[in-house]
C-alpha positions, 0 to 999 in steps of 0.5 A: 528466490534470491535471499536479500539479507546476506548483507548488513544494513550500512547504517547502526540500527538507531538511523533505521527509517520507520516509516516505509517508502514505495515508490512506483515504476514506470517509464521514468525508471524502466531500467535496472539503474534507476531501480537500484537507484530508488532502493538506494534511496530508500523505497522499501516497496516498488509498486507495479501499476498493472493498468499500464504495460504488458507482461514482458515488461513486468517481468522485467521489472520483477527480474530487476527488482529482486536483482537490485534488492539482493545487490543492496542487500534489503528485501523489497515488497513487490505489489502488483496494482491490479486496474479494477473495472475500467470505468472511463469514456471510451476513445473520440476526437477532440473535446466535446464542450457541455453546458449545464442542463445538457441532456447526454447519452452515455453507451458502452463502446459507442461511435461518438461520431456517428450517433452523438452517443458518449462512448465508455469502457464499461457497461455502465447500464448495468449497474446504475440507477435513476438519480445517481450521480456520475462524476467525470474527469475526476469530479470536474464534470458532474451529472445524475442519471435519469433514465437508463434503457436498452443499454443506454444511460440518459444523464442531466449535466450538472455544470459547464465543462468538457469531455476528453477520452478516457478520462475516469468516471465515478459512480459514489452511490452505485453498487457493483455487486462484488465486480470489481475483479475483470477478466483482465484482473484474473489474467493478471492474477494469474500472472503474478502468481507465477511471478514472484508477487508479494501483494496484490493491492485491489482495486474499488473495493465496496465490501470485505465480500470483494476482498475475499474473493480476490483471497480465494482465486489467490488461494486456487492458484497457490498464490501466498501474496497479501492482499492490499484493499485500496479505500478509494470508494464511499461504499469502502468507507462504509464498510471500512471496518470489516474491510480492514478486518478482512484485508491484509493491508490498506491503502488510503487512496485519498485521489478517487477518494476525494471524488467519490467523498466529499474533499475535506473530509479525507484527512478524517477517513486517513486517521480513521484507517491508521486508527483502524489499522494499529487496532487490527494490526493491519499495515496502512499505506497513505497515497496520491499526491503526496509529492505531486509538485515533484512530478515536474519540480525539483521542490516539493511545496511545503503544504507537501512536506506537512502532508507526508509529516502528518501521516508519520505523525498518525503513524501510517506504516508506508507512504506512497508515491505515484506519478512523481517517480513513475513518471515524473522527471526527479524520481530519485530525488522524490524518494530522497526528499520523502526520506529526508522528511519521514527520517526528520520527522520521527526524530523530532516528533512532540507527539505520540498519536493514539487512536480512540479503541486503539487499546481495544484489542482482541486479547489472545497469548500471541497479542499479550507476549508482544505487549509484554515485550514492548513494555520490557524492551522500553523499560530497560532502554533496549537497542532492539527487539528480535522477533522470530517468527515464521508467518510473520505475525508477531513482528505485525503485532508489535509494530502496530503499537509503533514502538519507538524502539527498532524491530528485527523479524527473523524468518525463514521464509524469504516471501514473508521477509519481502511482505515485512518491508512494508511494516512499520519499525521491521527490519527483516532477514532470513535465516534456517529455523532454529532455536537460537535464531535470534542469538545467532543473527544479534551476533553477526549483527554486532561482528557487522557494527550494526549493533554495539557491545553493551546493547540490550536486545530483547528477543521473542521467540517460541519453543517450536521453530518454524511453527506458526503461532508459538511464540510463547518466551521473551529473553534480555540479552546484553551483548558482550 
């Protein structure tokens, strides 16, 4: 695995950006130029959405990925998007205009032209109930189940609107039993096992069952990804906190969201995952629109840029953009204007946002060294803190109590440094297990201009290097 944290960064360790950027690829970056360019520009985490393409092309873009990031000299996280249960009409012509009070047939695979049946992609007879709700066309179409019988669902429209193929469903009130991981998502898996992955994000998560699944097939194929739960179902936030618990990281979804929820109370459930996130110190991503009017314009509009400011304010880990980079005709500048905003934000910010239960956390060594560490670092105004850590838990545990003071996570393990792009505050290099780890990176720091003679940097590191768990010492070093 190429080591991307030979070079020093190119800017002192004051301008570090602390809230990350993933940015998404598609056809509006497929080739190495513009992955280097969305590196450049400050993406910290490059998400391949796995409903789209085909393996060849992925490994391309991985290939590409790890070249760019050791050329600029940053790890970047890779996270493969798996596409979850292709819950969508099937394929017809043209559109088909309904009317409110309308009586439809919905059928798995149907041939609309020969029996007026609405095609979907997924057996949807199976798993919903009489009185529940499907949404359709993100929520433009609304109609409730009446009958379901010999593979057919009768549903009573809602209102006046039209069908057009393959648009999404979705099913609020309907329990999919833990199957939301497809014959596809496995062979997916399986592909990105083999293929340099740092996270997989899954999709409609219901339940912490759902993500321990996913945990287990990764585990059979010796896989060390994390797992991303994306919270775009009303069963997720249900169980949102057991969800946060299980997962590694969460992903506030806010598109499916706000279709499967009610629209206005989404800006509630994102504070709740933040909150739930620094308590558990599980990474949160906040995504979907948050840059949408640079899909088309070179400006974004100004209800956007308070968008990405609030959720640096709350103090969200990354900040995600879809179709503005993957498709989208600027996809450079939006991660440039993304930058811009988050950089601006947290240098002006009149706030420091807690969270209720936020300080109720589970007291064990590790969480009180990194407490301590925080403390000592702010009380003798330190330029850094030096975590070493081989798992990359302590770096985790110090960043989800967002200090304001830069973090630097030394590890051996190159995997770990990439999955530490997407934490808050953490910059990441790797370097050999060694007692004096953090000695020795501070110092080729200084020699590079990152860090200044008279720095205060305080260091987190345990007696054992390379053994995870053992961070047990905390040493100020003024540099000379």
């Amino acid at each position: 695995m190429i080591n991307a944290t030979q070079k020093a960064p190119r800017v002192p360790i004051k301008d570090f950006k602390r809230t990350k950027i993933i940015a998404t690829v598609g056809p509006s970056v497929n080739n190495y130029k513009a992955i280097l360019d969305l590196i450049e520009s400050g993406a910290n985490g490059l998400r391949l959405n796995f409903s789209h393409g085909n393996q060849a092309e992925r490994e391309l873009h991985i290939a590409w990925i790890r070249k760019a990031s050791a050329a600029y000299g940053k790890p970047v996280a890779i996270i493969q998007d798996l596409q979850g249960p292709k819950i969508r009409l099937g394929d017809f012509e043209g559109v088909i205009p309904i009317q409110a009070g309308q009586a439809l047939v919905l059928k798995y695979g149907a041939n609309y032209e020969a029996t007026g049946f609405i095609p979907t992609q997924y057996d949807l007879s199976k798993k919903v109930k009489r009185g529940q709700p499907i949404l359709i066309y993100d929520g433009k179409v609304r109609t409730t189940v009446t009958s379901v019988a010999d593979g057919m669902v009768h549903v009573r429209v809602e209102n006046d609107g039209v069908l057009i193929k393959r648009k999404g469903m979705n099913l609020p009130e309907t329990d999919f039993g833990g199957d939301v991981i497809t014959e596809k998502d496995r062979t997916d898996i399986a592909f990105g096992s083999a293929n340099d992955i740092d996270y997989v994000a899954q999709s409609f998560v219901q339940s912490a069952t759902d993500v321990r699944k996913l945990r287990r097939i990764l585990a059979g194929l010796g896989s060390s990804a994390r797992i991303i739960a994306k919270i775009e179902t009303k069963a997720a936030m249900a169980n949102i906190e057991e969800i946060v618990i299980e997962a590694d990281v969460v992903m506030v979804a806010r598109g499916d969201l706000a279709v499967e929820t009610l629209p206005e109370s989404v800006p509630i459930a994102q504070r709740v995952i933040i909150g739930l996130g620094r308590r558990y110190a599980k990474p949160v991503i906040v995504a979907t629109q948050m840059l949408a009017t640079m899909t088309e314009s070179l400006e974004p509009t100004r209800a956007e840029v308070s968008d990405v400011a609030t959720a640096v304010l709350l103090g969200a880990d990354c900040v995600m953009l879809s179709d503005e980079t993957a498709s989208g005709r600027y996809p450079i500048d939006a991660v440039k204007t993304m930058k811009k905003v988050v950089r601006y934000t947290e240098a002006n910010s009149p706030l420091h946002v807690t969270f209720h239960k936020e300080t109720d956390r589970l007291v064990n060594r590790q969480t009180a060294i990194c407490q301590a560490v925080i403390e000592l670092a702010e009380n003798v105004k330190a330029t850094a803190i030096v975590a070493e850590t081989k798992s990359g838990a302590t770096a985790l545990h110090i960043a989800s109590r967002r200090p304001n003071i830069p973090i630097i996570a030394v590890t051996s393990e190159a995997r770990v440094a990439q999955q530490l792009a997407l934490v808050y505050g953490t910059k990441s290099y790797v370097r050999p297990d060694d007692r004096l780890a953090a000695v020795k990176l501070t110092n080729w720091l200084q020699q590079k201009r990152v860090v200044s003679r008279g720095d205060i940097i305080v260091t987190a590191s345990g007696k054992y290097p390379g053994v995870v768990g053992t961070t047990d010492t905390i040493k100020v070093r003024v540099l000379e």
